[in-house]
N, C-alpha and C positions, 0 to 999 in steps of 0.2 A: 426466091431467096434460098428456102429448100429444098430441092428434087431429088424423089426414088424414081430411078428408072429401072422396072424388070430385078430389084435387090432382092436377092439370096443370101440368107448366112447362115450358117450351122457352126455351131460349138463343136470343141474336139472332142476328140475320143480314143479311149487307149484300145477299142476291140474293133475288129474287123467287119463291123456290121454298122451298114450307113447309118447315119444318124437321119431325124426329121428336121426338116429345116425349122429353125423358128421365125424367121422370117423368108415368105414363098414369094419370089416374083411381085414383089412389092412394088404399088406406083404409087408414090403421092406428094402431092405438092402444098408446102405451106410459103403466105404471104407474108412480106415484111408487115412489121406491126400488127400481127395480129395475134389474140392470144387465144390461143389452141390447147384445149384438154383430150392427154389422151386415155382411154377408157379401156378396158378388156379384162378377160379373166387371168388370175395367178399365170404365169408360162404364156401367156401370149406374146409376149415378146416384149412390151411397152421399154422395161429397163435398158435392153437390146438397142430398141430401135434408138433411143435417148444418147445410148454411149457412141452409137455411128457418127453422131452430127461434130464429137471432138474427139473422134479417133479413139477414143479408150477401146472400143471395141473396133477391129480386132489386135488393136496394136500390144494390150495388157493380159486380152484373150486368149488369141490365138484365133485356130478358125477358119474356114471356108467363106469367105464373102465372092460374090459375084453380083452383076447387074452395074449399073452405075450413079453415083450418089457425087453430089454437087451441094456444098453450103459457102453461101457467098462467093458462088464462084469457083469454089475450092472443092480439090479430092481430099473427105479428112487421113485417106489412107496414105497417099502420097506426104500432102503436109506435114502431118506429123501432129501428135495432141500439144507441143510445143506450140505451134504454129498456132494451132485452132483456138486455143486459149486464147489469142485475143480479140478472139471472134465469136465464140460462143461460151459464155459463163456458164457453169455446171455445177448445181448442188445436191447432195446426196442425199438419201432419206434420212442417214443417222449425222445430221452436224457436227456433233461429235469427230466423227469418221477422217474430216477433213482441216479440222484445228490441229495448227502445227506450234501457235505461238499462247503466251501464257495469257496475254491483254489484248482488248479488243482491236486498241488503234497498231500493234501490231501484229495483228492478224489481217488488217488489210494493208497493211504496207508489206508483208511479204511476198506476194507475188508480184507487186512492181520490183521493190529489190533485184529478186531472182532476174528481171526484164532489163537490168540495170539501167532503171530509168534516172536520169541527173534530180538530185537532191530537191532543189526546187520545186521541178516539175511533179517529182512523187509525196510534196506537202501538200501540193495544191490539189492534186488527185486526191488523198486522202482525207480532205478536208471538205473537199464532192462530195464523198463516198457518204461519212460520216453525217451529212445535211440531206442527204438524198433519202439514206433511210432512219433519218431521225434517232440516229447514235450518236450525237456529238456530247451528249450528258453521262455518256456510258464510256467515253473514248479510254479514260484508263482504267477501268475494271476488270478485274481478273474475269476470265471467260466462265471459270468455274462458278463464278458465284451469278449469273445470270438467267433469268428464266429461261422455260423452253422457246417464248417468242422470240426473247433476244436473242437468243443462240444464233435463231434462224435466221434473225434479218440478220445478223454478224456475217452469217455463210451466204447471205446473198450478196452482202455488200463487200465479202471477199471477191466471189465471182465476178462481181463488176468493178473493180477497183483497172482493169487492163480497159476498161471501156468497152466490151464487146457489143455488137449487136443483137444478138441474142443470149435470153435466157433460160436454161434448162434447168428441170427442177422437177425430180424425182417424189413422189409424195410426202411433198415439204409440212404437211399437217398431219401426218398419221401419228404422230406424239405430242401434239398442244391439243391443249385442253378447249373451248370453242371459244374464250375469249384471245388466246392468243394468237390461235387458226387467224380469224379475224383479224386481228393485225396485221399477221404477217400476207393475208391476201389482199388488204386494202394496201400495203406497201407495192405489192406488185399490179395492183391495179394503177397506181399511180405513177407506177415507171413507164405503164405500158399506156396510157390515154395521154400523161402530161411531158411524154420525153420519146418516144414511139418505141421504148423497146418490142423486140419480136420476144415471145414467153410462149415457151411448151411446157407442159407441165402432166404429170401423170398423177393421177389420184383414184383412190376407190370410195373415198366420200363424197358422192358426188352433190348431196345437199347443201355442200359446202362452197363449193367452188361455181355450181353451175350458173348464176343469177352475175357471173362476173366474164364469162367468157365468150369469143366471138365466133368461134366453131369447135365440135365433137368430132374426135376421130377414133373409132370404136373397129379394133381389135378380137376380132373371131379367136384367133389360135388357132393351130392343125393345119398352119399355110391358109387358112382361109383369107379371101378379098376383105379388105378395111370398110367399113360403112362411113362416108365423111362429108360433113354437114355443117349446118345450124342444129343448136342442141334439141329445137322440137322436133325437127324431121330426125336426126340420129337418134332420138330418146322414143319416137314414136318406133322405130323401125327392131328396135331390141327390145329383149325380155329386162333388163335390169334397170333402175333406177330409184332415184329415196324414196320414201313413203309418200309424199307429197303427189310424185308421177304415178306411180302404183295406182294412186286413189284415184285420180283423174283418168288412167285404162280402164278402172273399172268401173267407175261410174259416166263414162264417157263426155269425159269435159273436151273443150275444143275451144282455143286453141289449149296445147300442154300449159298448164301454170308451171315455171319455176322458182317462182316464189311464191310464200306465205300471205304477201299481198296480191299477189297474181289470183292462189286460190279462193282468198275470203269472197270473190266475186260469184264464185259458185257455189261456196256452202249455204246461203243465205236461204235457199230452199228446204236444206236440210236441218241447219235449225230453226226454223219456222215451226215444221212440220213434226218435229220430234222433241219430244220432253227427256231432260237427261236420263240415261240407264246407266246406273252406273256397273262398270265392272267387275266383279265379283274377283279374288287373290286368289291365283291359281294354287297356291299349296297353302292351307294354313296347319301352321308351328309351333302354334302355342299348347303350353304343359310338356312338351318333348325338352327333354338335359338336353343341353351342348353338349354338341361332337369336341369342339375345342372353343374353349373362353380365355379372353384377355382381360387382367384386373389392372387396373390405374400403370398402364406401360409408360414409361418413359423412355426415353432412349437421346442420349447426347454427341455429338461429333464435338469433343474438344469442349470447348466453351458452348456450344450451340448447340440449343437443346432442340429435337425435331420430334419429340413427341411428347404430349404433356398430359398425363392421366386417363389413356385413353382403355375406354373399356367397350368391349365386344363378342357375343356371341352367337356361335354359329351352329345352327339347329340343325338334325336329321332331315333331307330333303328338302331343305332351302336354299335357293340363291342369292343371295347378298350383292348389291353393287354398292363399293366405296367411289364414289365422284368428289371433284376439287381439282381448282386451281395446279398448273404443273407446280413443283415445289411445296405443295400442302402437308407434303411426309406419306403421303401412300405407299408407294414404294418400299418406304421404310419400315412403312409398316408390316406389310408380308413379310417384309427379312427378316423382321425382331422375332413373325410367328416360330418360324425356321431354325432362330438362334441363329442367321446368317452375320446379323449385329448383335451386339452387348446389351443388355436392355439394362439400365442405371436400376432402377425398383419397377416393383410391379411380378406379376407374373402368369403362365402360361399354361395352362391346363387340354389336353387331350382325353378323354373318354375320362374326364374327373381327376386323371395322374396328373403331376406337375412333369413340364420338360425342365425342369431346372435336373443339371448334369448330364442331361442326355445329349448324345455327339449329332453332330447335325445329319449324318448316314441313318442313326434309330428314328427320330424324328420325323423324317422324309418316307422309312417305312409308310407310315399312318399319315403323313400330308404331302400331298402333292405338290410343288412350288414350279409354277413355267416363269421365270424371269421375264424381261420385257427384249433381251437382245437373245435370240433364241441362238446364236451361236455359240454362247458362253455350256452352253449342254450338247453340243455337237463336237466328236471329237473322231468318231469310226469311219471305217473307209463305207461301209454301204448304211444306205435308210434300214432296212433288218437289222443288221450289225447292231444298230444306238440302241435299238429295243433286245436284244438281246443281251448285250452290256449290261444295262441296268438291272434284268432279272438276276443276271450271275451275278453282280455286285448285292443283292439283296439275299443271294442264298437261295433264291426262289430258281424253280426246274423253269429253263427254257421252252417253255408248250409253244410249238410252232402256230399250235390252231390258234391262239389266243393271238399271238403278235399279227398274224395274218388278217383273222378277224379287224383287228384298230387299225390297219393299213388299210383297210377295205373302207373300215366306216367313215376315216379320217382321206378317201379321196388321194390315198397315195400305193392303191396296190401295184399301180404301173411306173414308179418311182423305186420300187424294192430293191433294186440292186444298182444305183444309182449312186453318186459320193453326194452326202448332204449337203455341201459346203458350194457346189453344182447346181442346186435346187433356187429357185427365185425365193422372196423375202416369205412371203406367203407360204410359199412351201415349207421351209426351211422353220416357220413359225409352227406349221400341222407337224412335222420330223422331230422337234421339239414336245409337241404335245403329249404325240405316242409315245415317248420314251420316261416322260414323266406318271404316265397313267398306266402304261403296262400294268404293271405290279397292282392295281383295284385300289388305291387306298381309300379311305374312308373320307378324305377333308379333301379338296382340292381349290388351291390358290392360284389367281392367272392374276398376271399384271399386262393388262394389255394385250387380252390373247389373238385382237382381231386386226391389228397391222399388220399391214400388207397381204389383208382376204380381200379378196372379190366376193359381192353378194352371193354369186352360189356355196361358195365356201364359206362365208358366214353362215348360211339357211344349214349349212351338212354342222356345223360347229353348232347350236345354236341347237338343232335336235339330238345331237349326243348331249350337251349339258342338260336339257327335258327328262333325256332317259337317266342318265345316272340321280340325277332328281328323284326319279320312281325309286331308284333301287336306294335310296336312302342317304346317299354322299350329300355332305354338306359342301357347300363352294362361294368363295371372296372374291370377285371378280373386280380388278380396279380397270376402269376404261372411262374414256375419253369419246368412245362411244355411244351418243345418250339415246340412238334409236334402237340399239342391240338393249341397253338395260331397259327401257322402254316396251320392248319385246318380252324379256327372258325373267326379269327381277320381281321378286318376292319382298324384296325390300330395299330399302333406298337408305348409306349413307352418306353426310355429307362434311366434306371433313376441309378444314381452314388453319393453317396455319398450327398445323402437330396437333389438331381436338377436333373430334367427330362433334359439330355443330348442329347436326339434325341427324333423326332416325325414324323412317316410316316407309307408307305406304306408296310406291311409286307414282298412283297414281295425282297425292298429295303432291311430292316434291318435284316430280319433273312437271308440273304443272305450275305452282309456288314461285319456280325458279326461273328467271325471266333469261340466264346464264345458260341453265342446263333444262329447257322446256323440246320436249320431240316437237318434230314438224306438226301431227297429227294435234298435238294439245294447243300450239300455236294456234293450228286452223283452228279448233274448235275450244276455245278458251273454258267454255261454262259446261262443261260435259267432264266426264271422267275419261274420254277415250283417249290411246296415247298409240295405238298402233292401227293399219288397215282393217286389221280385223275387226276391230272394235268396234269402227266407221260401219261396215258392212254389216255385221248382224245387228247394229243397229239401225239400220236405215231400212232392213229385210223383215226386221218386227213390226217396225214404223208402218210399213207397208201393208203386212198382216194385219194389224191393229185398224188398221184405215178402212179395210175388205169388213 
């Protein structure tokens, strides 16, 4: 159905020095009806290889392509992404991205329109669409007012409204929370076992998706050969994978578990044999003033109120993770920290000052804010360039050694002269970061800093927040990621509907939480551990203790 034969393509370039190919002499084949995850690090290519199958790349690109590519038969280069659209459904990571209309049930009859399919024909299409992924309750609701799951099945069910045979789909979960992740992947499990759609799909939460798919195709980078599989043989043969595989390399389980049911078969030894330990909060806060506090915030859009008395504070060397529900008001809430929104009552306090009349440029001084679309702070022509901007905007001397320094530790000193907007998601999310932390502030807020990293780029993320930890920054991390807070967090909020509903100890709540529990607490329900780590020196005591 799809074949790379010997595909090359390299992105353009305005200077006279060849580029790297991002994809080398590529072979590979996928099967109709089957549903294919593809894996690799940030710049390996995954978005690349995804846009070839409907022509977007290199037809919106540009670009060097070579070798020969065939979907259903078809060259998407010749076809045309015209063409290809009613062959391959394509959705993007940000749904958003690709809403053109204001309602759900026209937003899939748009592209039939455009196909100028006869009137009848495109009620009865859309009336598929809408049963297929269980929108027919949603048909006339404004898109803005829908969850993040809805969004997504909306943009899947755009994608499929021309009937294609394949579906592509760019990490359609790196912005739902885990219950709507879930939805949105039983929808596509169910297009793909009860109706045989073909589904490729790129993701870097791979705990998420892997207990649903029927081969790994795993992405080196640097032109390296694809690894491509069954998920135990491709998960056994790389370094990356969730916590769950991690723990099975190293305690050498066989076969791989990729589920939480898979694993419980092997811990049964280990809690046998070991009596809880629990683990000790790697930074404690208490008696330290907040860096910055919020007293009973509220904040309203219009008539609708999205924060209702909420209070919080953020100590010297802590990590904070806000978890909920998409829609919970998170978002809103770092904006309110910022004075990005209006906050109705309430208010905001920094080293004890209030921000009331400070402009949101003074502010940002002392707090850090990465938004969640990291392009909204990308505007220069080079990755150095953003990090320089922003010191002259603050009055601060451009120190080369400093900006070079965060390029280095942020994994993008070979990106420095590069146009940001060029950079893949991941990147473009780290080109983002440095530009907000240049300048040292004291608080720093991330809404979703870890869309679109690959594991090692989390693990490089993940020890820069440790160290600024040391040096005493206080940081609000909102994610969707509950193995990263799982990892990093000193504290756990939980916030439902505009009110922080619970505040504690991580080990408490991600455990508590049958919504937001890590893999590791799953497997090991009656224990405090919540990461690999936790597993292993417990299991390494156990063993001393047994001697």
């Amino acid at each position: 159905m799809i074949t790379f034969d010997q595909v090359t393509y390299c992105y353009p370039t305005d200077t006279a020095t060849p580029t790297i190919p991002v994809l080398h002499k590529l072979n590979l084949h996928f099967h109709a009806g089957e549903f294919t995850l593809l894996v690799g690090p940030s710049g390996a290519g995954k978005s690349t290889l995804l846009r070839l199958l409907n022509g977007l790349v290199p037809h919106f690109s540009g670009g060097t392509l070579t070798g020969k590519l065939r979907v259903n038969g078809l060259d998407p280069v010749l076809a045309t992404p015209r063409v290809m659209s009613r062959h391959v459904g394509f959705v993007f990571q940000d749904p958003e991205a690709q809403f053109v209309m204001e309602r759900v049930e026209e937003e899939i009859a748009f592209a039939l329109e455009n196909a100028a399919t006869p009137a009848q024909a495109m009620r009865l299409r859309v009336e598929e669409t809408l049963d297929l992924l269980d929108l027919a309750a949603l048909r006339q609701r404004p898109i803005a007012t829908l969850s993040g799951g809805e969004r997504q099945r909306v943009a899947i069910a755009a994608a499929l409204a021309l009937r294609p045979t394949i579906l592509v789909l760019d990490e359609p979960t790196s912005q739902l929370d885990p219950q709507s992740a879930e939805e949105v992947l039983q929808a596509l499990v169910r297009l793909n076992q009860d109706h045989g759609l073909t589904v490729v799909l790129a993701e870097h939460r791979l705990e998420r998706v892997l207990p649903f798919v029927d081969r790994v195709v795993y992405l080196p980078g640097k032109g390296g050969a694809p690894i491509s599989g069954t998920p135990r043989d491709v998960l056994a043969a790389i370094d990356l994978g969730p916590p769950l595989v991690q723990l099975a390399k190293a305690l050498g389980w066989h076969p791989l578990p990729l589920t939480v049911k898979e694993g419980l078969s092997f811990n049964r030894q280990i809690v046998a044999s070991l009596a809880d330990h629990p683990v000790p909060p790697a930074v404690v806060t208490q008696g330290k003033p907040p860096l910055l506090q919020a007293r009973n915030l509220e904040v309203a859009y219009g008539a609708q109120r999205i924060l209702h008395g909420v209070n919080l504070a953020l100590a010297p060397g802590e990590i904070v993770a806000l978890l909920g529900r998409n829609g919970a008001g998170k978002s809103t809430l770092l904006k309110s920290l910022v004075s990005l929104v209006r906050v109705a009552r309430g208010a905001v306090t920094i080293h004890g000052r209030t921000t009331q009349g400070l402009s949101v440029a003074e502010i940002c001084r002392q707090v850090a804010y990465l938004p969640q679309d990291p392009n909204a702070l990308l505007f220069a022509d080079t990755v150095r360039e953003e990090l320089l901007i922003t010191l002259r905007n603050h009055g601060l001397h451009p120190a080369l050694g400093v900006v070079e320094t965060l390029l280095t530790q942020l994994g993008l000193a070979d990106k420095a002269e590069c146009y940001p907007r060029d950079l893949s998601v991941g990147e473009r999310q780290r080109v983002a970061l440095a530009a907000i932390l240049v300048t040292k502030p004291a608080v720093i807020l991330l809404d979703e800093p870890t869309r679109g990293l690959d594991y090692l780029a989390k693990v490089q993320l993940m020890a820069l927040l440790k160290m600024w930890r040391m040096e005493g920054k206080a940081m609000l991390l909102v994610s969707h990621d509950v193995e990263l807070v799982a990892a990093l967090a000193d504290r756990v909020l939980l916030m439902s509907q505009g009110e922080i509903i619970a505040d504690g100890p991580p080990a408490d709540l991600l455990r508590a939480s049958p919504l937001f529990a890590a893999q590791i607490a799953r497997l090991f329900p009656h224990t405090s551990w919540l990461t690999v780590e936790d597993v292993l020196a417990n299991v390494g005591r156990g063993k001393e203790e047994a001697v």
